[in-house]
C-alpha positions as CSV (number, residue, x, y, z in Angstrom):
1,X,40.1,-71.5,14.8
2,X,37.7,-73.4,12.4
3,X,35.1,-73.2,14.6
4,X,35.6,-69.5,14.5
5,X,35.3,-69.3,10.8
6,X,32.3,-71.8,10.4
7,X,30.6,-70.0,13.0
8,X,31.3,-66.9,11.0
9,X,30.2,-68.4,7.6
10,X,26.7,-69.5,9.3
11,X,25.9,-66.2,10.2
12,X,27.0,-64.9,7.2
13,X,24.4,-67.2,5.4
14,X,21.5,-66.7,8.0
15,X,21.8,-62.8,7.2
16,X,21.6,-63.2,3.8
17,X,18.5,-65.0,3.4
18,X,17.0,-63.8,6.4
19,X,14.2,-60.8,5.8
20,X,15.4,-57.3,7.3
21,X,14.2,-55.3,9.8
22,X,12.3,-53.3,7.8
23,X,10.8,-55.6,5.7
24,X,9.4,-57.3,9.2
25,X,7.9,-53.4,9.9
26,X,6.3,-53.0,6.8
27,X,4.8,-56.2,7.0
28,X,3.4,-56.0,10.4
29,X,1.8,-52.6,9.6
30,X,0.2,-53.7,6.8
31,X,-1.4,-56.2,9.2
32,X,-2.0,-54.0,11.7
33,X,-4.4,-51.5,9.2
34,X,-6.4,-54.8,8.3
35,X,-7.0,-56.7,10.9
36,X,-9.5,-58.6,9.9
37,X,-8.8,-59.9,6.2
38,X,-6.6,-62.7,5.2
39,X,-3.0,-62.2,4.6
40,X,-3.2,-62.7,1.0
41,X,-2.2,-59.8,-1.0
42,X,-4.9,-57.5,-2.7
43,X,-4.8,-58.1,-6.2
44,X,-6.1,-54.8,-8.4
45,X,-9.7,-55.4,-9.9
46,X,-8.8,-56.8,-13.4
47,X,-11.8,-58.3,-16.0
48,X,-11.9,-61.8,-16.4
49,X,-11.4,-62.8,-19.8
50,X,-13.0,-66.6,-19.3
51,X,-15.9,-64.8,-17.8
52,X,-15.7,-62.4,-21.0
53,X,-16.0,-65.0,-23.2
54,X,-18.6,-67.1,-21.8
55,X,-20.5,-63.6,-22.3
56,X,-20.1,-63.8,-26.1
57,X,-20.8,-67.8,-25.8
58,X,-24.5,-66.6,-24.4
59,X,-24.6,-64.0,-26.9
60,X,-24.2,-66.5,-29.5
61,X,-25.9,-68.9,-28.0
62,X,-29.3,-66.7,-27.5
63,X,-28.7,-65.5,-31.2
64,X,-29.0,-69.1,-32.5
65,X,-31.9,-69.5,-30.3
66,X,-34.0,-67.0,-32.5
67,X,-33.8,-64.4,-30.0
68,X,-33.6,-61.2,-31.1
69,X,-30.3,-58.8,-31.4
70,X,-31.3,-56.4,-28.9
71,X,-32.7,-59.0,-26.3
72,X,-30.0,-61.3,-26.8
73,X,-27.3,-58.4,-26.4
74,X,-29.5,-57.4,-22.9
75,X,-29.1,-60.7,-22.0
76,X,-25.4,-60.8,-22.0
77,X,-25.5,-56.9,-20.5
78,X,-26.8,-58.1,-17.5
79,X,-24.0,-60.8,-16.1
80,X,-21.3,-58.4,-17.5
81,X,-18.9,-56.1,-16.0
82,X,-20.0,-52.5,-15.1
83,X,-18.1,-51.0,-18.4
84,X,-19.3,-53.7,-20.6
85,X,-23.0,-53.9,-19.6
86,X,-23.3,-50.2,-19.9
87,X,-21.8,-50.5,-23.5
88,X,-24.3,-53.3,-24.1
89,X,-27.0,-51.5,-23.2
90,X,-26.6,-49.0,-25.4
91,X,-26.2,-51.1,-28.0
92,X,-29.4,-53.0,-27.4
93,X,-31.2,-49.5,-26.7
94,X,-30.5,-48.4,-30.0
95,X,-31.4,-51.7,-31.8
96,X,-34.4,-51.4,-30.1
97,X,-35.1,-48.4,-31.0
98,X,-34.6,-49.0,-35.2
99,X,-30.9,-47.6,-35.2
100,X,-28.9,-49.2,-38.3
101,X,-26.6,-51.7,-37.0
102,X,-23.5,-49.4,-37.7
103,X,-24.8,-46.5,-35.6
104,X,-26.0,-49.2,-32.8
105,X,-22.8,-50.6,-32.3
106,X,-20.8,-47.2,-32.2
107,X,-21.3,-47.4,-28.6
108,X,-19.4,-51.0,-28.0
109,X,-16.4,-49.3,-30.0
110,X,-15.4,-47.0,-26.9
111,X,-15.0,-50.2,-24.6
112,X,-11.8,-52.1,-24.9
113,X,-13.8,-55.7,-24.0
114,X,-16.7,-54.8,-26.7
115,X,-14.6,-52.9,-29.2
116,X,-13.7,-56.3,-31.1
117,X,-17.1,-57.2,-31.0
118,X,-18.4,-54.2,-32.5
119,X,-16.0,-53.8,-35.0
120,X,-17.0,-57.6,-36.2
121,X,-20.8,-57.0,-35.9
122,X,-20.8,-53.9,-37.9
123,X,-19.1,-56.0,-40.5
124,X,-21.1,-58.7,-40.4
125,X,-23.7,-56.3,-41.0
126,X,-22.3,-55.0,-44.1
127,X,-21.4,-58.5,-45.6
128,X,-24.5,-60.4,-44.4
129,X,-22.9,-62.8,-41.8
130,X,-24.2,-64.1,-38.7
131,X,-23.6,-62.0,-35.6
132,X,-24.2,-65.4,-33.2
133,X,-20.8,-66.8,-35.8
134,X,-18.9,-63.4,-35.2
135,X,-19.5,-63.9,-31.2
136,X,-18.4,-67.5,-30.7
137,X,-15.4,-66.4,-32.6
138,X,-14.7,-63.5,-30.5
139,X,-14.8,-65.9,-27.6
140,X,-12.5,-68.2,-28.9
141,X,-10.2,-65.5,-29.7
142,X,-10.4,-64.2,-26.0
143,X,-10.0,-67.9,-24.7
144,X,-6.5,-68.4,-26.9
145,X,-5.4,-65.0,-25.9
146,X,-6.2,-66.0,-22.1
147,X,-4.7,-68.9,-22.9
148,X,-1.0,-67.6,-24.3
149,X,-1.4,-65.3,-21.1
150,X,-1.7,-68.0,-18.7
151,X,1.3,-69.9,-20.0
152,X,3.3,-66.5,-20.5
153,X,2.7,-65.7,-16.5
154,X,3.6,-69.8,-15.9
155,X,6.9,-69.6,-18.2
156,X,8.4,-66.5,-16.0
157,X,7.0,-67.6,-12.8
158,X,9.3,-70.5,-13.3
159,X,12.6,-68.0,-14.2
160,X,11.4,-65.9,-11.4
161,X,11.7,-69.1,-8.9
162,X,15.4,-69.3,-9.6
163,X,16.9,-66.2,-8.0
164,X,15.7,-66.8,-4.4
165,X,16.0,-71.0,-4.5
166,X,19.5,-70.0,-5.5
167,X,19.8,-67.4,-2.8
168,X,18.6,-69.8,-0.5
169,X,21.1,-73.0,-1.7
170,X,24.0,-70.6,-2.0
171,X,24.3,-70.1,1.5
172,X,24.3,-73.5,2.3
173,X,26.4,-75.2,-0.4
174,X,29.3,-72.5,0.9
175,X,28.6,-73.5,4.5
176,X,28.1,-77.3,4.0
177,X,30.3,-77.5,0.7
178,X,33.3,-75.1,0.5
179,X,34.0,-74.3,4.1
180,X,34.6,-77.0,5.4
181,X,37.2,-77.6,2.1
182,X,38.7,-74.4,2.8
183,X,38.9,-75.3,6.5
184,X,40.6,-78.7,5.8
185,X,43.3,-77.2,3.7
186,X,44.0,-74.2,6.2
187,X,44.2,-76.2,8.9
188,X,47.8,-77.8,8.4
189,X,48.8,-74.1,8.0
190,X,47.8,-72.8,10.9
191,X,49.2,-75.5,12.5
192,X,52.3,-74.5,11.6
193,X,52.3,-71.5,13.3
């Protein structure tokens, strides 16, 4: 009879952790319609912020070199992302062209990635300060924020971790743990009988 029950128990516990049927399908098709990358999942495109902010690094490095505004700002434009290069291009179009630094920079507003340094180069414009300044400090900015980001996506990766170790230990410390308790006490009884 306790044989019956442990038996029972371990196939309780192999069903519970064990992957259905249809998760097995779906991941078989979703082999069978790429057969020839690696079974990593696809990640959506997302911009780099470290790659973001060594952009405004160059931008502030060319700018203490001497270069000027508009070739330093084509600089940067041209190891950017699609979005952001086209925003700096305008930008150092219309620097190039004469356009007051306000105007030039309208462009590098409608980006999210060049918005914040737009709105600090306008300003630096007004007050006088150093664009090359305004750019390192955007980078830093983007590095802390990538930073808190990283540790944020660490922190719950950790929390996350917890729900299938314990679905996997569960099973066991029952099997290994409490059944053969339970087993230990209800044998006498059932010898009884």
């Amino acid at each position: 009879m306790s044989a019956l029950v442990l038996a029972v128990l371990l196939l309780a516990a192999s069903l519970l952790t064990a992957p259905g049927p249809v998760e097995a399908a779906r991941r078989l098709a979703t082999l069978d319609r790429e057969p020839n990358t690696p079974r990593t999942r696809r990640r959506p495109d997302r911009p780099d912020p470290w790659r973001e902010a060594g952009g405004w690094d160059e931008l502030a490095a060319c700018l203490r070199a001497g270069l000027p505004l508009g070739l330093a700002v084509r600089a940067v434009a041209e190891s950017a992302p699609v979005a952001t290069a086209t925003a700096l291009t305008r930008v150092a179009d219309l620097v190039a062209l004469g356009a007051d630094p306000v105007a030039a920079w309208g462009p590098a507003l409608d980006e999210p990635s060049t918005t914040r340094l737009a709105r600090a180069a306008r300003r630096s414009a007004r007050s006088g300060a150093a664009v090359a300044d305004v750019a390192a400090t955007v980078a830093a900015d983007v590095r802390a924020e990538a930073a808190e980001a990283v540790a944020a996506r660490a922190e719950r990766a950790g929390v996350l971790v917890a729900g299938p170790l314990g679905l996997c230990f569960l099973p066991a410390f029952l099997a290994l743990g409490i059944a053969p308790v339970v087993i230990g006490l209800a044998s006498p009884l059932l010898e009884r009988t």
